[in-house]
C-alpha positions in Angstrom: 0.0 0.0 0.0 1.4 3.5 -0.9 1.3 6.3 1.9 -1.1 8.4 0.0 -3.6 5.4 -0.2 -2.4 4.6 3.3 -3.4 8.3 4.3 -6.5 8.7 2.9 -7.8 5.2 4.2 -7.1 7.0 7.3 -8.7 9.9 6.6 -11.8 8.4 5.8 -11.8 6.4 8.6 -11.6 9.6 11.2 -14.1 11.1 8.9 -16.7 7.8 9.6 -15.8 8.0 13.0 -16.5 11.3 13.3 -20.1 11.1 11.9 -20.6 8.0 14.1 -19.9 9.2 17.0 -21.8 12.0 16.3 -24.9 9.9 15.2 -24.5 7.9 18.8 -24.5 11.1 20.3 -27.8 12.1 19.0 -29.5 8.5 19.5 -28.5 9.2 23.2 -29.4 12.4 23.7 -32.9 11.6 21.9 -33.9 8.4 23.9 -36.9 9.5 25.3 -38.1 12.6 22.7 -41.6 11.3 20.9 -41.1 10.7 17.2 -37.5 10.1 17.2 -36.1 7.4 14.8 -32.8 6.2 15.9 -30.1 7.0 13.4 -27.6 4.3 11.4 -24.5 5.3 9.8 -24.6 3.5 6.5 -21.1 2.7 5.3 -19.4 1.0 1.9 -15.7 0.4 1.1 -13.9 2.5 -1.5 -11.9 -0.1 -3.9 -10.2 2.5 -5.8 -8.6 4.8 -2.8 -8.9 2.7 0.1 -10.8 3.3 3.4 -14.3 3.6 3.4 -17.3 5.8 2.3 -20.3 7.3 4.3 -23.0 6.8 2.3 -25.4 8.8 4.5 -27.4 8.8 7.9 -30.1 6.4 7.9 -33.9 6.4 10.1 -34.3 2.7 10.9 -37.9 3.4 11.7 -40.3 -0.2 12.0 -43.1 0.9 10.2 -45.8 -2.4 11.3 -45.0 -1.3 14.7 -45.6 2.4 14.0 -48.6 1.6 11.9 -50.1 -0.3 15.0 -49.1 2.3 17.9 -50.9 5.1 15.6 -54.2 2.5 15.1 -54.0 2.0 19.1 -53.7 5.6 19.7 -56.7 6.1 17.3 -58.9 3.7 19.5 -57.8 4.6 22.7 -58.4 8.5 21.6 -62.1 7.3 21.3 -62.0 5.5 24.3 -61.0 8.3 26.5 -63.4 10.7 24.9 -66.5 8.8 25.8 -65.4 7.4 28.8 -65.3 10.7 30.1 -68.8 11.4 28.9 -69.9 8.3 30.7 -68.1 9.3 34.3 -70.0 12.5 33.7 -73.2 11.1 33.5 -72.4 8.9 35.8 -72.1 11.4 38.6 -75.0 13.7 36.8 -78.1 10.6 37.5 -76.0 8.7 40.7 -75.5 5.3 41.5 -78.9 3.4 43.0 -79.4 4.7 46.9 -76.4 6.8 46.3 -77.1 10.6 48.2 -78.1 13.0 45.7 -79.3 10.2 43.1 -82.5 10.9 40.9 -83.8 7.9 42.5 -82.8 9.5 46.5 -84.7 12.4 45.1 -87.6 10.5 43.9 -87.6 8.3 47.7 -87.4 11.7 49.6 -90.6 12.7 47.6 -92.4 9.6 48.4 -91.4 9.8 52.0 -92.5 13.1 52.5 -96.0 12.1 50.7 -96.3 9.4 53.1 -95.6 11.6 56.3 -98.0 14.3 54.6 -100.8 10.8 54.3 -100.7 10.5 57.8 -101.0 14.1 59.2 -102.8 16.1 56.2 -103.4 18.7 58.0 -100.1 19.6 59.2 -98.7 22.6 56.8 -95.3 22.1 57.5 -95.6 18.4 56.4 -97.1 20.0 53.1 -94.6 21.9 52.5 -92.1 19.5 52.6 -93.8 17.5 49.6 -93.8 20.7 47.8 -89.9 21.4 48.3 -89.0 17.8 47.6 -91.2 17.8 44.5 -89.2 20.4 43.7 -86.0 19.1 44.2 -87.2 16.3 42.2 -88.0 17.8 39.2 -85.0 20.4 40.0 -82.6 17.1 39.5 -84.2 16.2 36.2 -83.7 19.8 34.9 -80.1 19.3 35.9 -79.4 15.9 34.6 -81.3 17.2 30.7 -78.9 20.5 31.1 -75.9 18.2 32.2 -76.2 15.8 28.9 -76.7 19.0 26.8 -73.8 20.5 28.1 -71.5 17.2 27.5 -73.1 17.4 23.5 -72.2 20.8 23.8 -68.9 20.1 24.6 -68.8 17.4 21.8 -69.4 19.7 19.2 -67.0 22.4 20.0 -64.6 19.1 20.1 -65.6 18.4 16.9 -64.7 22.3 15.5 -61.0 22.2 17.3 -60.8 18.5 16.0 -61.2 19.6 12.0 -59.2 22.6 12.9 -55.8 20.5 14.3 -56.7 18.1 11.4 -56.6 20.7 8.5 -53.9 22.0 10.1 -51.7 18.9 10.8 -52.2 18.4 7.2 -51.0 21.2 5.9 -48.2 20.5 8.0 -47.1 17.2 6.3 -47.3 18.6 2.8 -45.2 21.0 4.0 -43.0 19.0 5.3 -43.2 17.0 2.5 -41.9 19.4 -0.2 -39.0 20.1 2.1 -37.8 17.0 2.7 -38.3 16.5 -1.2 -35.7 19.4 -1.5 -32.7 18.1 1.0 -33.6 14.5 -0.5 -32.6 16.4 -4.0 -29.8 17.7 -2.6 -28.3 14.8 -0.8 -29.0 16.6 2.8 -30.2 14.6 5.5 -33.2 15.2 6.3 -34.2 13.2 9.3 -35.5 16.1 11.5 -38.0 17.2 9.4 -38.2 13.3 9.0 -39.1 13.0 13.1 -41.1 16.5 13.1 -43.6 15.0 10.4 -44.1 11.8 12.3 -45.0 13.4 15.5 -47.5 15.5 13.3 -49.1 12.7 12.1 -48.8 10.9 15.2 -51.2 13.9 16.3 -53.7 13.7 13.3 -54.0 9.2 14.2 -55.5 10.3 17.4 -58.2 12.0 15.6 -58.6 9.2 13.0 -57.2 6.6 12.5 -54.4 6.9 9.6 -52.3 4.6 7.2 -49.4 5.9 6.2 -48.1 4.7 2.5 -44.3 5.9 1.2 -44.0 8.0 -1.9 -41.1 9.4 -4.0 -38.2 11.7 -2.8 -39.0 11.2 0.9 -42.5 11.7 0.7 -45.7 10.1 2.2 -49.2 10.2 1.4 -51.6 9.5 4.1 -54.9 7.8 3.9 -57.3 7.4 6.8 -58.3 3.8 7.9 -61.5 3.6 6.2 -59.8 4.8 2.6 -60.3 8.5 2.7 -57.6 10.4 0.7 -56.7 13.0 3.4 -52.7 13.6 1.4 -51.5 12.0 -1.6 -49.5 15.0 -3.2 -48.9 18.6 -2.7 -52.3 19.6 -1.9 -54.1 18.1 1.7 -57.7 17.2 1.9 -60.1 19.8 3.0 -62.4 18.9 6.0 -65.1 21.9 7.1 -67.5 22.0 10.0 -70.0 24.2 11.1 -72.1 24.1 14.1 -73.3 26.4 16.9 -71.3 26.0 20.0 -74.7 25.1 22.0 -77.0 22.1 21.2 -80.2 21.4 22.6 -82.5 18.7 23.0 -84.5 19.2 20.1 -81.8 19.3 18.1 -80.6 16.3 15.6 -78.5 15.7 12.5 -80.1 17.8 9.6 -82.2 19.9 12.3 -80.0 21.8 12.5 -76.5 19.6 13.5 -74.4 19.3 10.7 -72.1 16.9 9.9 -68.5 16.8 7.9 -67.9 18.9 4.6 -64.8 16.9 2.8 -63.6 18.4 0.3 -66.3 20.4 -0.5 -69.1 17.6 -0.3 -71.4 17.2 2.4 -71.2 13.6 4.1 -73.4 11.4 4.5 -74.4 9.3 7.7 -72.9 6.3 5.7 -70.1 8.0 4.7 -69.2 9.6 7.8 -67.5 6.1 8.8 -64.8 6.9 6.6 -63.5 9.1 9.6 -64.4 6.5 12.0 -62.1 5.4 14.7 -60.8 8.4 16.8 -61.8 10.8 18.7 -63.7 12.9 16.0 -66.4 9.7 15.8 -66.4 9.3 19.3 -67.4 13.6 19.4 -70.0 12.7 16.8 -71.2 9.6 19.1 -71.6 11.2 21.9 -73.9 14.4 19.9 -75.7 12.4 18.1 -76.2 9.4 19.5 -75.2 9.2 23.1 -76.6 12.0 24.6 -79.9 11.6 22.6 -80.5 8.1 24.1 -79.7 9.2 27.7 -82.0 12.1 27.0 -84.4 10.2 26.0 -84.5 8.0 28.7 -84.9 11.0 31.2 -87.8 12.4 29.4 -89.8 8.9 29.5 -89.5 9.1 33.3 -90.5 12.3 33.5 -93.4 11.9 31.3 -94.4 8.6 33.8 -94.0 11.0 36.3 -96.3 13.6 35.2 -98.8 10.9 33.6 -98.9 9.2 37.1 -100.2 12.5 39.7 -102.3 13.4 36.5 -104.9 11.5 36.5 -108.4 12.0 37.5 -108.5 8.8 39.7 -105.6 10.4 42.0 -107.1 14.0 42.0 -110.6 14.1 41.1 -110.7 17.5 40.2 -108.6 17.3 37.5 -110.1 17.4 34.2 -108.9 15.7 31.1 -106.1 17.8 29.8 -105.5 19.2 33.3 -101.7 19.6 34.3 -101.4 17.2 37.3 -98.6 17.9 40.1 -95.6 18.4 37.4 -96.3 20.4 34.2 -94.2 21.0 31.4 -93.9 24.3 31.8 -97.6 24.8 32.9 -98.9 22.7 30.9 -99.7 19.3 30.5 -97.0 17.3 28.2 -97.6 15.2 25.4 -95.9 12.2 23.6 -95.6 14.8 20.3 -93.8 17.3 22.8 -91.8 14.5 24.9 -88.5 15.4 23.8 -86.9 17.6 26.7 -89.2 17.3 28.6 -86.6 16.1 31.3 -85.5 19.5 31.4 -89.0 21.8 31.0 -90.6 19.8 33.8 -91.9 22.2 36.5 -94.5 22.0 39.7 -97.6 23.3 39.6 -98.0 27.3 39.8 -101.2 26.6 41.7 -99.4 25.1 44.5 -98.1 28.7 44.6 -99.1 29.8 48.7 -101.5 27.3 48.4 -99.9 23.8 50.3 -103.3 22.6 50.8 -103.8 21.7 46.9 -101.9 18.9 47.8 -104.8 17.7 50.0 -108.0 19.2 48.3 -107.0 19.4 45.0 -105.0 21.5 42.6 -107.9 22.7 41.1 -109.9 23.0 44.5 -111.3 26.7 44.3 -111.4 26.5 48.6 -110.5 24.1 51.2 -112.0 21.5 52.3 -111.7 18.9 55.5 -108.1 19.4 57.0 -108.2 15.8 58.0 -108.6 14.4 54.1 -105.9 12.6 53.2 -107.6 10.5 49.6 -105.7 12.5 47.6 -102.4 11.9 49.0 -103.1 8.5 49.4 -103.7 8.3 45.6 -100.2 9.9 44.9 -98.5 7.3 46.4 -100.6 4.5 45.2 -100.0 6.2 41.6 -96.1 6.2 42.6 -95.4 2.5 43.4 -98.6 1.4 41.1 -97.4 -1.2 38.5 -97.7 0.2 35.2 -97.5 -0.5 31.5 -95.2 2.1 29.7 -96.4 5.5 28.6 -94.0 6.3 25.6 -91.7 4.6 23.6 -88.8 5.4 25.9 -90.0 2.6 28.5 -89.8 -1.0 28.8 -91.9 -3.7 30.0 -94.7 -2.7 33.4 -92.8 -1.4 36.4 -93.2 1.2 39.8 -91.7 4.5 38.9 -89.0 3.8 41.6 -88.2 0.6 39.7 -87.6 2.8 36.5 -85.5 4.8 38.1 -83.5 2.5 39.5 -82.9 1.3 36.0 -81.9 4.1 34.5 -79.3 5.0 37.2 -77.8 1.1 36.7 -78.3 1.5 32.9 -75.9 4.7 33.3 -73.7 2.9 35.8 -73.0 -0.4 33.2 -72.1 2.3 30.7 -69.7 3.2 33.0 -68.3 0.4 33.7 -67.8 -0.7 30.5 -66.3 2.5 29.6 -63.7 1.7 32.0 -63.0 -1.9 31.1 -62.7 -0.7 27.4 -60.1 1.9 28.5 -58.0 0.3 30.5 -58.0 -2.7 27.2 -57.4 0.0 24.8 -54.6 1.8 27.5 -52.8 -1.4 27.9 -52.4 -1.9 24.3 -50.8 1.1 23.7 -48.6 0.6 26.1 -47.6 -3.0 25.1 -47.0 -1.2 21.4 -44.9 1.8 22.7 -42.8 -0.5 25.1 -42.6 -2.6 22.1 -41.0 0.6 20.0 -39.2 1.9 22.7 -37.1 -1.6 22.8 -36.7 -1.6 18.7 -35.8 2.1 18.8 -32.4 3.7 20.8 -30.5 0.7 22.9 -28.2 3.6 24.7 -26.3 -0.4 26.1 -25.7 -1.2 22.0 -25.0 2.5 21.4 -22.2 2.7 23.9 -21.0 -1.0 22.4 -20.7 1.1 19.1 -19.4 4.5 20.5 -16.1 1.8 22.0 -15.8 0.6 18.4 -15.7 4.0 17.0 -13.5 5.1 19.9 -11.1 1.6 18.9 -11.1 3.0 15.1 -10.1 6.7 15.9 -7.4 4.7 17.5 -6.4 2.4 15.1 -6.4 5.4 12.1 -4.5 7.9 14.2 -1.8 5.3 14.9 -1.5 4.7 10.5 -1.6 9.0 10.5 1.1 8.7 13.3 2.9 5.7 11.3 2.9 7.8 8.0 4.2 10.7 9.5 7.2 9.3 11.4 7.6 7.5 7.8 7.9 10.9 5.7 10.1 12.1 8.3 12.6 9.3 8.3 12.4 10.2 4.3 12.9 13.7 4.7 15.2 12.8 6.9 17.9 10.8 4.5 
């Protein structure tokens, strides 16, 4: 071997170790940052001048297990969404015999009825039906205004969902056409490489998204269900519009909207092409889970209002009459049931007027102190079995009985949002510890950061060799 061969083996092999040991030192430093690839030094051997070559800096990035961790996140994005709609409802409707409870509101009513049955003419006693009545129908308001609120909330998370979406998109392409550029130029480009994965990393917990490589660096992304959300310079464009409030007598078309993609409207059917993260589960919980729930409270409340209305409990009522509960001073209907939950009021002519509740509410004066029929026919009406009075109830029951189901209907969903959760949680984590171990061994880079340190070595000592060589030659 010549010294000039000899010399630039060398050369090139400071040069390799150089841009090794400054590729361990970013693995190492970068061990724990989110959407860091480790880096590999790719090198080949140079026949024709000795030494070797570094052919460039390479992500070793496994993309199943990436693929997977962003389909987990997806579900688990969902998950988290409505489980925290079901804790909320959870603690809005109670657990059964649980303090503050629809149903603990609905026994303290009964229990002051029965106290006002044996001592009708005891005002104080009176009263107490009227203020737990009220509390009664004070916790149904609360529970219809509580699942509004959480659709509420779904639909402004819809809006900031489309917005980081359209954003994040416009992000990748972006990203894309630069890392096109260095890619032309022969620059490294993993930075912009790691900035675009976290970015889509971000857009897979709003729906799930399949990544598929392209030309000159590039990626195109697709979501899950075959949506075209990037596949070239120009992203998809997703649009929503919706009123930051919904109320109960609101539904898709009247006037909730749904997606706009790409200037067309979606259709229910279509809208499972976004299905997966938590932009469905927004959807889910506005237009379907919230409705149900609703639903359900406004069947009880019509029982409740159908039961003190008739004229067998209060004969002075009149067909049509408002009984005990009104919605909002009237007398509800199955055409009008929806909301009801949250319209239902007491009678105004209980207004100063306690004895109502024993004569009548439509009693023009008062009559025996000691009567106590009507009351009596309250709570006989209460714990009466009866068949159901709108399409939101099931099978004969006592209205205690239905409102016991309710509150363990609420509590299941609950439960299973939490078993379904903690699945979807521990999945995740399997997958990341998964990419965690095929990513940045700091044990293997400090293996390689000795074998760099052994090759500066060994190519200092032929610089060193060389040198003493030309000056033995000079020397002469």
């Amino acid at each position: 071997m010549s010294i000039a061969k000899a010399i630039s083996s060398a050369m090139s092999g400071l040069t390799a170790t150089a841009r090794g040991t400054e590729t361990v030192a970013a693995n190492l430093s970068n061990v724990m940052t989110p959407g860091y690839a480790r880096r590999d030094m790719q090198v080949s051997s140079q026949t024709v001048t000795g030494g070797v070559r570094v052919d460039g800096i390479v992500r070793i990035v496994n993309s199943s297990l990436l693929t997977e961790s962003r389909l987990a996140g997806s579900a688990l994005s969902a998950a988290s969404t409505k489980n925290a709609f079901q804790v909320r409802m959870e603690a809005t409707v109670g657990l059964p015999g649980q303090t503050g409870s629809l149903g603990a509101a609905l026994n303290d009513f009964q229990a002051a009825l029965g106290a006002a049955a044996t001592r009708p003419d005891d005002d104080l006693r009176l009263a107490q039906v009227i203020t737990t009545a009220g509390s009664l129908a004070n916790r149904l308001n609360d529970a219809s205004t509580a699942i509004q609120e959480a659709r509420s909330t779904a639909q402004q998370g819809i809006a900031s969902d489309v917005a980081v979406l359209n954003a994040s998109l416009e992000r990748v392409a972006y990203l894309n056409a630069r890392i096109a550029v260095l890619d032309a130029d022969g620059t490294d480009a993993s930075p912009l490489m790691d900035e675009r994965q976290q970015v889509i990393d971000r857009i897979a917990g709003i729906v799930p998204v399949q990544e598929v490589t392209r030309d000159a660096g590039r990626v195109a992304l697709f979501t899950a269900e075959g949506a075209v959300l990037l596949d070239g310079s120009l992203p998809a464009r997703i649009e929503f519009q919706g009123a930051s409030q919904v109320t109960a007598g609101q539904t898709v078309g009247a006037p909730l909207q749904l997606l706009t993609f790409n200037g067309t409207p979606l259709s229910q059917a279509q809208m499972r092409l976004f299905s997966g993260g938590s932009l469905q589960a927004n959807f889910q919980i506005r237009d379907q889970l919230g409705p149900d729930l609703q639903a359900d409270l406004d069947a009880l409340a019509f029982d409740l209002q159908e039961r003190l209305a008739a004229p067998q409990v209060d004969p002075t009522l009149a067909a049509g009459d408002a009984g005990l509960f009104t919605d909002q001073g009237a007398k509800a209907a199955v055409a009008t049931i929806t909301g009801l939950a949250g319209r239902l009021t007491l009678n105004a002519a209980l207004d100063g007027a306690a004895w109502r509740l024993r004569d009548g509410l439509q009693a023009a004066t008062q009559g025996p102190v000691g009567a106590s029929g009507i009351l009596n026919g309250m709570i006989a009406a209460l714990d009466a079995t009866r068949a159901p009075t709108s399409d939101g109830l099931q099978g004969t029951a006592t209205l205690g009985t239905r409102f016991g189901t309710l509150e363990a209907k609420v509590s299941t969903g609950r439960v299973n949002s939490d078993a379904d959760l903690a699945i979807r949680s521990s999945r995740q984590s399997t997958i990341q510890s998964s990419i965690l171990a095929d990513g940045v061994d700091s044990d293997a880079e400090m293996q390689k950061l000795l074998q760099y340190e052994q090759s500066y070595a060994a190519n200092a000592r032929v610089l060193r060799a060389v040198d003493e060589m030309l000056d033995q030659i000079l020397g002469i």
